[in-house]
NUMIKE-331722 format. One record per residue (C-alpha): x negated, y, z; residue in one letter. Coordinates in steps of 0.05 Angstrom, whole numbers, padded with zeros to 5 digits, always signed. Last residue first. Layout:
N
XYZA ...
# end
This chain:
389
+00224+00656+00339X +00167+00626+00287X +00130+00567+00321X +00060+00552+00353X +00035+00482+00339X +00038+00446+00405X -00019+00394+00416X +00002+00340+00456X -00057+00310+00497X -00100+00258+00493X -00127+00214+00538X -00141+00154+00505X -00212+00183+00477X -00241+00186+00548X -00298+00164+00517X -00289+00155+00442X -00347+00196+00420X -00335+00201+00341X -00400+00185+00315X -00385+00115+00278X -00302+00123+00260X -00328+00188+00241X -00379+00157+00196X -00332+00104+00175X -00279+00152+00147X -00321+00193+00108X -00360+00137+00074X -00289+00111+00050X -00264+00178+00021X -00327+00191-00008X -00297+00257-00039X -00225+00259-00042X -00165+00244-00090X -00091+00255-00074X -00071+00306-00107X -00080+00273-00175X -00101+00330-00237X -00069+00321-00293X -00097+00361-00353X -00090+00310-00410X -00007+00289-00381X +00036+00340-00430X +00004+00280-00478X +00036+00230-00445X +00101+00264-00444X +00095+00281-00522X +00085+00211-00537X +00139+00180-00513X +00132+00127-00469X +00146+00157-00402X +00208+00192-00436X +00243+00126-00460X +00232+00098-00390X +00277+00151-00359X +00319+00144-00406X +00330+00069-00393X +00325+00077-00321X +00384+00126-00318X +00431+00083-00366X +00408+00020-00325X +00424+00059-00254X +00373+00054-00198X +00371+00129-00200X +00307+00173-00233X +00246+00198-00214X +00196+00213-00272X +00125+00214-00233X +00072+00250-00287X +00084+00314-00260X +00052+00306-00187X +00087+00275-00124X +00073+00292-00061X +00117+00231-00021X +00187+00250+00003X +00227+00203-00036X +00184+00135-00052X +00245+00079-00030X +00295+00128-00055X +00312+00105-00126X +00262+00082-00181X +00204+00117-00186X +00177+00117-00268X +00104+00133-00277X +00070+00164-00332X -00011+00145-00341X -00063+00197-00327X -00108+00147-00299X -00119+00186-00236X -00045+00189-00239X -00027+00115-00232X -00058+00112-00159X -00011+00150-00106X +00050+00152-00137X +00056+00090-00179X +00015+00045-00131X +00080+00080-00077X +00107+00025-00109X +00180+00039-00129X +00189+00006-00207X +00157+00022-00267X +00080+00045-00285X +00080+00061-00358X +00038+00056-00428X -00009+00003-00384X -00088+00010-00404X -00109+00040-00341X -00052+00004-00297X -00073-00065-00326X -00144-00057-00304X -00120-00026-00232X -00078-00101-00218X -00129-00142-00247X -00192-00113-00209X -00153-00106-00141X -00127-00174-00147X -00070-00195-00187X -00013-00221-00126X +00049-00260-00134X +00046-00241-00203X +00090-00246-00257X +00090-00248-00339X +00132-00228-00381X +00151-00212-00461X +00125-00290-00484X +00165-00323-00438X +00219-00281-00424X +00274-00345-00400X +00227-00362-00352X +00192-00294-00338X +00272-00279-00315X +00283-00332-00274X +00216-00308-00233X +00229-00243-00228X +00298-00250-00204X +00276-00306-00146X +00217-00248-00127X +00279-00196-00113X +00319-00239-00068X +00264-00264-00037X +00245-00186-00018X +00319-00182+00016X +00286-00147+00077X +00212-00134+00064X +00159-00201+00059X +00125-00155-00007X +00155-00161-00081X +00121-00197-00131X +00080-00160-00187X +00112-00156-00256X +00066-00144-00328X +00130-00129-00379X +00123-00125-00452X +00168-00084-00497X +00181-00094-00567X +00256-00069-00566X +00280-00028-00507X +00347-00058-00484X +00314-00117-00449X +00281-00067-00402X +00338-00025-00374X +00382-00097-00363X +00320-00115-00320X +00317-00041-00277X +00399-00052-00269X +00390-00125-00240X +00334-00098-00187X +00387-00051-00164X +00446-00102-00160X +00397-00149-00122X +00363-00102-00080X +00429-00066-00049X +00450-00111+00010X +00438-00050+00058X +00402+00009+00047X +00345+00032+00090X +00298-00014+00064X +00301+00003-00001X +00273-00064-00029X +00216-00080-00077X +00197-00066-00143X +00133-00064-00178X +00132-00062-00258X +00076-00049-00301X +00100-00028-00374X +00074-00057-00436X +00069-00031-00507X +00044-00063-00578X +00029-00124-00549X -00002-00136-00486X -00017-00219-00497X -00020-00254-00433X -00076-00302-00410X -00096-00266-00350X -00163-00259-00356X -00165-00257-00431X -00107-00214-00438X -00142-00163-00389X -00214-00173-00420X -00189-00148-00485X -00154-00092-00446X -00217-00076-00424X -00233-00092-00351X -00254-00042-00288X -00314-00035-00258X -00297-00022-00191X -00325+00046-00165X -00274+00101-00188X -00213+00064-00187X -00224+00039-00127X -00245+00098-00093X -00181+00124-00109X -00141+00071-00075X -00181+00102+00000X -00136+00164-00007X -00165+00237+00004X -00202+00250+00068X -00156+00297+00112X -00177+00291+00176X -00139+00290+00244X -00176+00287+00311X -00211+00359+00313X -00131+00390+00293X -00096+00344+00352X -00040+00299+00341X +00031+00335+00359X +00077+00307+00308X +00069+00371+00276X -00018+00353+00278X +00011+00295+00237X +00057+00331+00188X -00005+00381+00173X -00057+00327+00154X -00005+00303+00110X -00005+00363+00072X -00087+00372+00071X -00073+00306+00022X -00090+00233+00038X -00094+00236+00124X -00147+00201+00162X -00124+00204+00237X -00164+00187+00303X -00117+00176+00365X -00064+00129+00347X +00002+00110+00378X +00028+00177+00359X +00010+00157+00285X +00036+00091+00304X +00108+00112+00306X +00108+00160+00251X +00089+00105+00205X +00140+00060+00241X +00192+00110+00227X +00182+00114+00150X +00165+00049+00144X +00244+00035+00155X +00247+00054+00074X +00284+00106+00028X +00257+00159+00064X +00177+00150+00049X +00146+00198+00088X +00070+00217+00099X +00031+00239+00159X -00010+00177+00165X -00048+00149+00111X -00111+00112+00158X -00104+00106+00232X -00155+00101+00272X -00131+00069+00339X -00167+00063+00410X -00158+00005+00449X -00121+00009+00515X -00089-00069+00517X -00019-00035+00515X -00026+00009+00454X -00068-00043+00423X -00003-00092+00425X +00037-00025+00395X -00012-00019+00343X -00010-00088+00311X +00058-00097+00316X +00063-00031+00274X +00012-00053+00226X +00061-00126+00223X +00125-00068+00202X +00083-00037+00151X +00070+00030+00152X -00002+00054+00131X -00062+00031+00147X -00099+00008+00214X -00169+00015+00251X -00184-00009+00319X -00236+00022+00365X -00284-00016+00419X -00256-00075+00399X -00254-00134+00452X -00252-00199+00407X -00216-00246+00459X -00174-00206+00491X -00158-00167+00417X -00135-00227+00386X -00088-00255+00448X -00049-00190+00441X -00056-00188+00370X -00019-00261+00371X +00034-00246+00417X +00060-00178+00384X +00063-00214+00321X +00100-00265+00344X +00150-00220+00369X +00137-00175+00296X +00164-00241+00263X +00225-00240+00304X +00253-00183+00281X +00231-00198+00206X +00276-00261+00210X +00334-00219+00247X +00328-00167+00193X +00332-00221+00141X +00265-00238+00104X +00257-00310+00126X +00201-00356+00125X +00173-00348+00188X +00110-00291+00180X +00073-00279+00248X +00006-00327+00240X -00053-00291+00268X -00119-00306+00230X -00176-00276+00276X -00252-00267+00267X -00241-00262+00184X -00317-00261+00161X -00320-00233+00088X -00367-00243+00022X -00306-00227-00025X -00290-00305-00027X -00271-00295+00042X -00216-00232+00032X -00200-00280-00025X -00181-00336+00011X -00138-00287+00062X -00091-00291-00003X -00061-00343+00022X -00015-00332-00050X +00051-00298-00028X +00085-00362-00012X +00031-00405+00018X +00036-00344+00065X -00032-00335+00117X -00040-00267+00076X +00033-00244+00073X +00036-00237+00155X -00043-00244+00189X -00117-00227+00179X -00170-00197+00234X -00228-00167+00213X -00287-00142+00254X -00336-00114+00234X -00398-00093+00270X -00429-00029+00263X -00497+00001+00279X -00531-00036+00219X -00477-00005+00178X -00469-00045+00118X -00412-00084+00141X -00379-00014+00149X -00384+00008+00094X -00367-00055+00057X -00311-00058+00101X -00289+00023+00080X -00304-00006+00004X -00250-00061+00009X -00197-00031+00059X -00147-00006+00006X -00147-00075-00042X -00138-00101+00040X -00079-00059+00037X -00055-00091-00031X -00064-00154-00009X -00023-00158+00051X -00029-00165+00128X -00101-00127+00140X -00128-00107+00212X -00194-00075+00216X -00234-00086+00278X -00298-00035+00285X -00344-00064+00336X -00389-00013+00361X -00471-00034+00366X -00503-00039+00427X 
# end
């Protein structure tokens, strides 16, 4: 009888993750995938992009609606009620025999808690890492413990989740699934770029994703306002934005964008989402990666391409040298930008090496999800690391 493997995907970006591990696993004559699809995907708003999980040769089994059209705490609140409701229902009906999540988001967190309950096992994919700026921070943690097979980025990570108490033999450090991207898709020229998405580079560009420290309150629109009076003072420079996810004053930040490309015409463009292909294509052949995304953390040094982090949202994560933090203030982003485009920080850059890359990071991860015996796999214990006196 072969084991049904049910990923769970709620925005593009994390299904841009998933896309080789569900190959993998569709693949697997042994394996059957499952995929359920819910929160920015089913959103007219942020581009139903569960279309292109289909177009992508896909079967979604579930779509569970949990996004109202709100991004106030209250509106987010009661988004993860619905959310609770609909995996519930989901998993009844489909009957995983393990469930596999990523990252932080407040709709993965629905997700595990409702698989918590129903008794279904949990692999959880980039655990172990912290992002203090954001609330994602304590539902990563959260579902880590809710989990019971872990697939950290860095051997660091590996070592905050056996802290948390997760055992050594069920936590393994694999590298992060966004590399794989970069190695296997074939990515586009920047002739192909402007082609595809009808925007002329120039001379420089920068790729800018921004979206809202969670954590802080009412502060999106005054920081977001600083990052776009940092750009127009830099002469000649193009902007690629992508939207902002369905966080707490998102809106706020995706109404900004979208005045601004307006009156910027022919310096910006915006996305609600690019695609995989797009999106890695214009971070190989961008002079900078701008903004908060941990994209700019985790994925812009393989290319070897300068990053600027923006405020707290990313604090916490490994970092390597080519990440220039700096505070959501115009005269600090400005400078901050100034270096990532000179030429003598992205040459200091040949040698980079990016922490975060493994070795068949997607293979790796379905093989154990494959052979790992999961009877009795809900009963695990706390493992206590031993500490100095």
């Amino acid at each position: 009888m072969r084991r049904k493997i049910c990923i769970v995907t709620g925005t593009r970006a994390e299904y841009g993750l998933f896309y080789w591990l569900m190959k993998a696993i569709q693949a697997d004559s042994d394996l059957e995938l499952q995929i359920i699809a819910t929160g920015m995907h089913l959103s007219p708003e942020f581009g139903l992009t569960y279309r292109q999980i289909e177009e992508d040769g896909f079967k979604i089994n579930k779509k569970i609606e949990m996004l109202l059209s709100s991004d106030t705490p209250v509106g987010i609140s009661k988004s993860m009620g619905l959310g609770m409701i609909g995996f519930a229902e989901a998993y009844d009906e489909l009957k995983p025999d393990i469930l596999v999540l990523l990252g932080d988001r407040f709709e993965i967190f629905c997700a595990a808690g409702a698989a918590c309950v129903s008794r279904i096992p949990i692999g959880h994919i980039h655990g172990g890492e912290t992002t203090r700026g954001a609330v994602d921070e304590a539902f990563r943690h959260s579902i880590t413990k809710m989990s019971h097979l872990h697939f950290t980025a860095t051997d660091e990570y590996r070592k905050r989740v056996i802290q948390l108490g997760e055992s050594p033999d069920r936590v393994f450090n694999v590298g992060a699934l966004g590399i794989e991207n970069i190695r296997k898709l074939p990515l586009l020229s920047r002739e192909d770029l402007e082609k595809e998405i009808g925007f002329s580079l120039g001379q420089q560009y920068i790729l800018v994703t921004y979206h809202p420290v969670t954590l802080e309150q009412a502060t999106a629109q005054t920081q977001f306002q600083n990052l776009l009076d940092a750009i127009d003072t830099i002469d000649g420079l193009r902007v690629i934005f992508t939207k902002s996810n369905a966080d707490t004053e998102g809106r706020i930040i995706n109404q900004m964008i979208d005045e601004y490309v307006t009156t910027e015409t022919n310096a910006a463009i915006s996305f609600t989402s690019m695609g995989q292909l797009r999106y890695l294509s214009a971070m190989k052949h961008v002079e900078a990666v701008v903004g908060n995304s941990s994209s700019g953390i985790v994925e812009a040094p393989s290319f070897k391409v300068p990053t600027v982090n923006i405020g707290d949202r990313q604090k916490g994560r490994i970092q390597t040298k080519s990440v220039i933090n700096c505070s959501p203030a115009k005269e600090a982003i400005v400078k901050s930008i100034k270096q990532a485009l000179s030429t003598e920080f992205r040459q200091s850059l040949q040698n980079l090496r990016n922490p975060y890359e493994g070795e068949n990071t997607a293979k790796t991860i379905k093989e154990t999800i494959r052979h790992f015996d999961l009877k009795n796999i809900l009963k695990k214990e706390f493992y206590d690391i031993k500490m100095d006196s």
